[in-house]
C-alpha positions in Angstrom: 277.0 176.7 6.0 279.3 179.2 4.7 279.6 182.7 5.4 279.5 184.2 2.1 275.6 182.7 1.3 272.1 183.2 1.4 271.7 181.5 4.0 273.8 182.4 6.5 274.0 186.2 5.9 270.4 186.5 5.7 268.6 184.0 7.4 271.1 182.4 10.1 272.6 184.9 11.3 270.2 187.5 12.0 268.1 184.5 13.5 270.3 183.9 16.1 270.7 187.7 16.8 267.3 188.4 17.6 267.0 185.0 19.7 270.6 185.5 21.2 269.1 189.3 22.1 265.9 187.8 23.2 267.4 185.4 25.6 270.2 187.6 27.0 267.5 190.5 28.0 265.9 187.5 30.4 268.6 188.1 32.3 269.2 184.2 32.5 272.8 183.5 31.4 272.7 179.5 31.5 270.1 179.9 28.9 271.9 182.1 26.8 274.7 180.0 27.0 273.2 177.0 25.9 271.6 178.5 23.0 274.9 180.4 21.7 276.1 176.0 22.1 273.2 174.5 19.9 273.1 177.3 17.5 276.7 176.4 17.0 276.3 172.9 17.0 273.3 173.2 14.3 275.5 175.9 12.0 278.0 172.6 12.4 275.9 170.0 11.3 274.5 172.0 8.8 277.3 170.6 6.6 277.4 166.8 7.6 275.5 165.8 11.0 277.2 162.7 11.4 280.3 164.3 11.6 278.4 166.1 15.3 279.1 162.8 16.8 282.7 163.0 16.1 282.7 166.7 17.4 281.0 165.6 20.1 283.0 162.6 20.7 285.8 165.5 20.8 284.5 167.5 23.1 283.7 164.9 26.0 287.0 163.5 26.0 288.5 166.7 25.9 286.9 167.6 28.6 287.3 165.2 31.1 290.5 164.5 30.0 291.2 168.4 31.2 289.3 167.5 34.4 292.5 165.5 35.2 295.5 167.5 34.0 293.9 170.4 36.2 296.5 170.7 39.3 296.0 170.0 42.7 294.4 172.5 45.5 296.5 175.1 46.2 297.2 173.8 50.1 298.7 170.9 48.2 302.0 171.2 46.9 302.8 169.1 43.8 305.3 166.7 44.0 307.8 165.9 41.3 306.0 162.3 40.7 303.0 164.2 40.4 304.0 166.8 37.9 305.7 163.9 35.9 302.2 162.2 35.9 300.8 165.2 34.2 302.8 166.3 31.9 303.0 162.2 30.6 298.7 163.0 31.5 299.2 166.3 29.2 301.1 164.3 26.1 298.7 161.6 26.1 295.5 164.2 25.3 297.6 166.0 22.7 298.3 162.2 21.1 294.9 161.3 20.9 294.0 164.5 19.5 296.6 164.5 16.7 295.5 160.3 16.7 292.2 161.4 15.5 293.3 164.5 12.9 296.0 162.1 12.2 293.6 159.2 11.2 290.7 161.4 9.2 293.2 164.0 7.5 296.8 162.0 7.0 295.6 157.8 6.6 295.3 157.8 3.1 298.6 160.0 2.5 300.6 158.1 4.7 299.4 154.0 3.5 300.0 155.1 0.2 303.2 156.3 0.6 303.7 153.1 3.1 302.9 151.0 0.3 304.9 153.2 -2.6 307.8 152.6 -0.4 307.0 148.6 0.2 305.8 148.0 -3.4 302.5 147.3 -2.5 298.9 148.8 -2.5 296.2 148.8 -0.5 292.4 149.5 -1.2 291.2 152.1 1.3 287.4 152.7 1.6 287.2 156.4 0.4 286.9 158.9 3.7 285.6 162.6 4.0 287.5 165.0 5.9 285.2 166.2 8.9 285.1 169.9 8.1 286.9 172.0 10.8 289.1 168.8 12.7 292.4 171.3 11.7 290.8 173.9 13.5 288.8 172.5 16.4 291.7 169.9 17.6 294.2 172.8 17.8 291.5 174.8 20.1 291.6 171.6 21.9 295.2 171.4 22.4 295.1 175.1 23.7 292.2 174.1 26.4 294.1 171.3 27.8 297.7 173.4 27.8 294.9 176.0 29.8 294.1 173.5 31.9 297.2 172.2 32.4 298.3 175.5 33.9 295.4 175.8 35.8 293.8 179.0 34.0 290.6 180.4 35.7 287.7 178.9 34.3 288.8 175.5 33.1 286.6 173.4 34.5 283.5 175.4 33.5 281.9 172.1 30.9 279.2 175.2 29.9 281.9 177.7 29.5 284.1 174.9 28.1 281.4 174.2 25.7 281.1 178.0 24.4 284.2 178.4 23.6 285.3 175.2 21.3 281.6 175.6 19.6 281.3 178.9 18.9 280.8 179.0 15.4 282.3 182.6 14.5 285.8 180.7 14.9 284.5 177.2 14.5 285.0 176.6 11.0 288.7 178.1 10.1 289.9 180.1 12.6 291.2 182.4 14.0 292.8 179.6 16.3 292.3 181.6 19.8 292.9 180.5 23.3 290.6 179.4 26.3 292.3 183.2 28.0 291.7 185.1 25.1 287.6 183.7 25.1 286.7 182.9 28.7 287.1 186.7 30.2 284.6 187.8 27.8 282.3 185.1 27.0 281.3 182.8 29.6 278.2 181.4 31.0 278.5 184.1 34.0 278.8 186.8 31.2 276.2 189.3 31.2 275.1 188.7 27.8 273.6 191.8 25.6 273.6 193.0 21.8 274.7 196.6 21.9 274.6 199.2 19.4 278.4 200.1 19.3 279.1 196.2 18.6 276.3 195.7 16.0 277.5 198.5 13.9 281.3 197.4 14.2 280.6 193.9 13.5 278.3 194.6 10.7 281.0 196.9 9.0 284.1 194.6 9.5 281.4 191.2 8.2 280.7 193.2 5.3 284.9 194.1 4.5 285.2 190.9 4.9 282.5 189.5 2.6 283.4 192.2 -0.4 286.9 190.7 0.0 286.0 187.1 -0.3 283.3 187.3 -3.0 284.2 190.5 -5.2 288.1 190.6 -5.0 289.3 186.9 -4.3 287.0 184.9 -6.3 287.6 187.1 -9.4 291.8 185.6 -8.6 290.0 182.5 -8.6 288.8 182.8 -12.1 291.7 183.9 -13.0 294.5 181.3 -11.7 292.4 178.3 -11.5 291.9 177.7 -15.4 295.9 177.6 -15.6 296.7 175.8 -12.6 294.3 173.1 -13.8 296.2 172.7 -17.1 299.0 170.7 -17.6 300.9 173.6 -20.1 303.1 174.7 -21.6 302.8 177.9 -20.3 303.9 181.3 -21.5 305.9 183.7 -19.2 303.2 185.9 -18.6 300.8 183.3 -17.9 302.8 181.8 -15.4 303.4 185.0 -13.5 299.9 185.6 -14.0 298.7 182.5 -12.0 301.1 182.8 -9.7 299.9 186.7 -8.6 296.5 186.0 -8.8 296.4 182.9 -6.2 298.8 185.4 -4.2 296.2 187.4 -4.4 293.2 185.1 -4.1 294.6 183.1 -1.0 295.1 186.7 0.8 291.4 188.1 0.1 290.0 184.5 0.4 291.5 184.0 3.8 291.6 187.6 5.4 288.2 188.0 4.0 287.0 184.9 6.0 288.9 186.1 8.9 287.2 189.8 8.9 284.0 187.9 8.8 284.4 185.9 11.4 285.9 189.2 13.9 283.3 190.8 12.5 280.2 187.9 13.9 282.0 187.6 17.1 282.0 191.4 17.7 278.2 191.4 17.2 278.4 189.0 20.1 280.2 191.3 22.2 283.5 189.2 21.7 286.7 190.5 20.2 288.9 188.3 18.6 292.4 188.8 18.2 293.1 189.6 14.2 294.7 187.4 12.2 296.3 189.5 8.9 298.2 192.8 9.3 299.2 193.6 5.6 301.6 190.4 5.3 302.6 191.2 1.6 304.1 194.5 2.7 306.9 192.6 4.6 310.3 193.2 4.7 311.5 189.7 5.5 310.0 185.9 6.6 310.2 186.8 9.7 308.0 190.1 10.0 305.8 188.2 7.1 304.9 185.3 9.4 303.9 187.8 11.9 301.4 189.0 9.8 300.3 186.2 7.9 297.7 183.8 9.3 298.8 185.7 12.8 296.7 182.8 15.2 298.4 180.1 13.6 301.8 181.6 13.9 301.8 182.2 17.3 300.1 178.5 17.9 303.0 177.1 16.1 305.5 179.2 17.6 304.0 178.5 21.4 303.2 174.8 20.7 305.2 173.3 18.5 308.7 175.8 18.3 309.2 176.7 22.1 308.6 173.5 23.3 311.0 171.9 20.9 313.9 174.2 22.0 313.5 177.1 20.1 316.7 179.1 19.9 317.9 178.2 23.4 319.7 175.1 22.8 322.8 176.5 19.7 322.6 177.7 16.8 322.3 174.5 14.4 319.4 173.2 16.9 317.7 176.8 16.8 317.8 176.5 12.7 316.6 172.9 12.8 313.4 173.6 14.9 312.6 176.4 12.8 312.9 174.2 9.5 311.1 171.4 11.6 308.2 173.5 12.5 307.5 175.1 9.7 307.5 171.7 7.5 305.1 170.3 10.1 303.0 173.5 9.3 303.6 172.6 6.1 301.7 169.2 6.4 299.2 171.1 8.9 297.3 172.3 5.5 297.3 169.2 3.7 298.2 165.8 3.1 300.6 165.9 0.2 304.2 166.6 -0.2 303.9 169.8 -2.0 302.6 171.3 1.5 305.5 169.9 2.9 308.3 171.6 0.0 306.2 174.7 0.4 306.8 174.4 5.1 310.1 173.8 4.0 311.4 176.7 1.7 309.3 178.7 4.5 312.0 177.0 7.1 315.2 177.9 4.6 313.7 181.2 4.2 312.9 182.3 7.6 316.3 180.5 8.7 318.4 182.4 6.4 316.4 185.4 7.3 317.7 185.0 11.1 321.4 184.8 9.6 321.1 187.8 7.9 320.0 189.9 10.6 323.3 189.0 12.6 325.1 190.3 10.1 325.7 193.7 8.8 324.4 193.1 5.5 321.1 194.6 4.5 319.2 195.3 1.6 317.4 198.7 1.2 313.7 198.7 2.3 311.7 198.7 -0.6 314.2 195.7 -2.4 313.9 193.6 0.6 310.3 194.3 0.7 310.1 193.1 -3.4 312.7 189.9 -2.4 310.4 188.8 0.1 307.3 188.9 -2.2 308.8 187.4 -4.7 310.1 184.4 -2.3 306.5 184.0 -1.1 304.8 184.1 -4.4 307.1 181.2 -5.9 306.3 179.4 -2.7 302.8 179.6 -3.1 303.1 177.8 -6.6 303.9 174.5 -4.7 301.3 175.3 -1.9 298.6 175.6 -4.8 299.7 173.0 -7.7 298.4 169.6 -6.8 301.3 167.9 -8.0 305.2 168.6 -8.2 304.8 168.3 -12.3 302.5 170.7 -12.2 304.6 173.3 -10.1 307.8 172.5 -12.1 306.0 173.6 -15.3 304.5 176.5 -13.8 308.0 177.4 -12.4 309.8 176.4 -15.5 307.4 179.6 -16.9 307.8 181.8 -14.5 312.1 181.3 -14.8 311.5 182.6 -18.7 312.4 178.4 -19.8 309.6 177.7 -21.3 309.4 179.6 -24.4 305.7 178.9 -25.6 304.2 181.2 -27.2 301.1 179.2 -27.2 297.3 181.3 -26.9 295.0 178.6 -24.8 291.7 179.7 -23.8 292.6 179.9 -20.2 295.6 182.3 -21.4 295.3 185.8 -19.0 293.9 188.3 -21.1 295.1 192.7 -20.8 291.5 193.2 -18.4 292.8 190.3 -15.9 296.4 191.6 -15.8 294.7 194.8 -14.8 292.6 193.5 -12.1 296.0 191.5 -11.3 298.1 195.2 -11.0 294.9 197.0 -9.0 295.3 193.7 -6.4 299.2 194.3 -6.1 298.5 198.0 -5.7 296.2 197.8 -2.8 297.9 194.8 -1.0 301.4 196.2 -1.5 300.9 200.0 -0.7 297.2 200.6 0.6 295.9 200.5 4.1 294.4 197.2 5.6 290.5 197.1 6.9 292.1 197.8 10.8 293.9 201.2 9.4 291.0 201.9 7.6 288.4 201.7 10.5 290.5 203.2 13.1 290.0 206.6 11.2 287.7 209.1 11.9 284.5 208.9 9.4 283.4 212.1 8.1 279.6 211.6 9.3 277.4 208.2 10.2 275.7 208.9 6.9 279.3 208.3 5.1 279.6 205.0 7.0 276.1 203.8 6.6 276.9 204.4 2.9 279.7 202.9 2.7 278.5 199.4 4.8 275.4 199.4 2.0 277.6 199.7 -1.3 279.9 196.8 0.6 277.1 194.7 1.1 275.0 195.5 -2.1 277.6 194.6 -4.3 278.7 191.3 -2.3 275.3 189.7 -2.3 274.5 190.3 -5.9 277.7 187.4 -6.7 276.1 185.3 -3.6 274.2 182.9 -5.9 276.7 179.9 -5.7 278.9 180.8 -3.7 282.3 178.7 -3.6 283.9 177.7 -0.1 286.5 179.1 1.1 290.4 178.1 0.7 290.9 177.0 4.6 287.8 175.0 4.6 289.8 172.0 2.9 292.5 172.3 5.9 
């Protein structure tokens, strides 16, 4: 079920306020609990049931697997044998939980490059991605890591439950941790709708929404027609596309991720926020802070610290940034132009760390335009399903190509407008945090402002298309 529909917006999710409401006046918190679960569970299997069993599956293993990474009783001291058994405990719940992302997301990718590589070809029986195993087997990993340490309120199977299910983060994020959820959302919680969370959710849902279905599906009309096309392409075209999935993957994805603050806050439950401006960056390295924040700091506490980070020499500190960052690479998707696109991330952000030893810096606003620019010809790769298609495209873009060819998909004067208004407000306008952390003139202003938001959103709501993250 996706956000941006019928629905959701209008029969889903105001269902399940009024029940949630319902229940939590009761007074009877187990209830509650349980119905937040199965109205997450059903919002799941909306898409595929069968795939419940495999969440399911997910779920009990994960749990009782936590059940025995969590240490012993405080009035018994660990020994070393015993924290050698868990950690080996810990790695073997983190392999089977890549084993099955591994098996459903990378088995075709890797047995046909298997058999590329052995001159053979096998016949795979075709196999749909369960929607949301990127997402949900990362929030796994961070349970068992919480349990592993011992955090208050592993254990809890109903609190346990409520936070992997619930479906505000379920789908694509943000990725957050058992610490982040548990203090404010557990079975014990003393469950309410309130006024002050109702209105703040509503507002940040409907951002969120006029983002994804007014501004990033326009981008989508826009760059799709060209990136479809096998070329040649003109300069402007190329640039064109490019700019316009910059600009579609940012309103696609931050849209999603405002709508999904915006549901949790309606339950009462803030989630951290996962895009700070990213495109006014002055480097990698502030960009990946504010890019896709969640999965940043997941890869950075998962993947990076744990394989050294910068503690081990220079060469080993520039090698684990390269290595995580083409791992992330493959994270969203099982071809090799993820993996070029992780990498010139790595390069990037590794060269980034080199220049800031040295005394060499570029003014602000031409550091700022370097570091778009880097990103943008990045995203060509992350977008292009195949490395011909990206070379031709890039070919373009480098002023090669020379056509001077009119298609039908070429970008017309009204699209490069739309194009220039989308660099203006992501380059130099306040983000949706900025803008609600002002004062409002009156309530009237915002109420106005919430129903032109939503108005014009659900007029475009007929078929609505997914969202970018949902194939990840």
């Amino acid at each position: 079920m996706l956000f941006n529909s019928y629905a959701f917006t209008f029969a889903f999710l105001p269902i399940v306020l009024i029940l949630f409401g319902l229940f939590a006046r009761s007074g009877r918190q187990l209830l509650t609990a349980g119905f937040v679960i199965l109205a997450s569970l059903f919002f799941y299997g909306w898409w595929n049931w069968h795939y419940l069993f495999l969440f399911g599956f997910s779920i009990g293993f994960n749990y009782l697997w936590s059940l025995i990474l969590a240490p012993a009783d405080q009035d018994i001291a660990d020994t070393a044998s015993r924290v050698r058994r868990r950690q080996m405990l810990m790695g073997a719940g983190v392999a089977v939980n890549l084993a099955l992302l591994g098996y459903f997301k990378y088995r075709n990718f890797f047995v046909g490059n298997l058999g590329a590589a052995l001159g053979t070809h096998w016949n795979l029986p075709p196999l749909v991605l369960p929607l949301a195993v990127s997402f949900f087997t990362f929030e796994q990993i961070t349970y068992l890591s919480a349990s592993f340490r011992g955090e208050p309120g592993t254990g809890d199977f109903t609190s346990y439950c409520m936070f992997i299910t619930f479906f505000p983060h379920l789908i694509a994020g943000p990725i957050v941790r058992y610490s982040e959820i548990y203090p404010q959302f557990n079975r014990h919680t003393r469950f309410e709708l309130s006024a002050a969370n109702l209105t703040d959710g509503l507002m940040i849902f409907a951002i969120g929404l006029f983002k994804k279905v007014i501004i990033a599906d326009t981008f989508r009309d826009i760059c799709n027609p060209i990136f479809a096309h096998a070329g040649p392409f003109s300069f402007g075209d190329a640039w064109g596309a490019a700019l316009a999935f910059c600009l579609e993957i940012y309103f696609d994805f931050s849209g999603y991720s405002d709508m999904a603050i915006g549901i949790a806050r309606m339950f009462g439950v803030k989630f951290p926020e996962n895009f700070d401006s990213p495109y006014q960056s002055r480097d990698l390295i502030q960009f990946w802070r504010r890019w896709h924040i969640t999965l940043s700091f997941f890869l950075r506490d998962y993947l990076y610290i744990p394989l050294g980070g910068n503690r081990r020499g220079e060469a080993r500190h520039y090698l684990n940034l390269m290595a995580t960052m083409v791992l992330g690479g493959l994270w969203h998707g099982a071809n090799w132009t993820f993996i070029v696109w992780g990498a010139l991330h790595g390069l990037g952000l590794s060269l980034n760390h080199v220049r800031r030893k040295s005394a060499w810096k570029l003014p602000a606003p031409a550091a700022s335009a370097v570091t778009f620019i880097f990103v943008t010809i990045a995203w060509v790769f992350f977008r292009a399903p195949t490395f011909s298609e990206a070379a031709n495209l890039l070919h373009a873009m480098a002023g090669l190509s020379h056509s001077t060819v009119v298609h039908k998909y070429s970008i017309h004067a009204h699209q490069l407008a739309r194009i220039a208004i989308g660099l203006a407000i992501v380059l130099f306008f306040p983000n949706r945090q900025k803008l609600l952390s002002r004062q409002w003139s009156s309530d009237w202003a915002y109420a106005a402002a919430f129903a032109i938001l939503m108005a014009a959103s659900t007029m475009t709501m007929a078929n609505p298309p997914p969202f970018i993250y949902f194939q990840f």
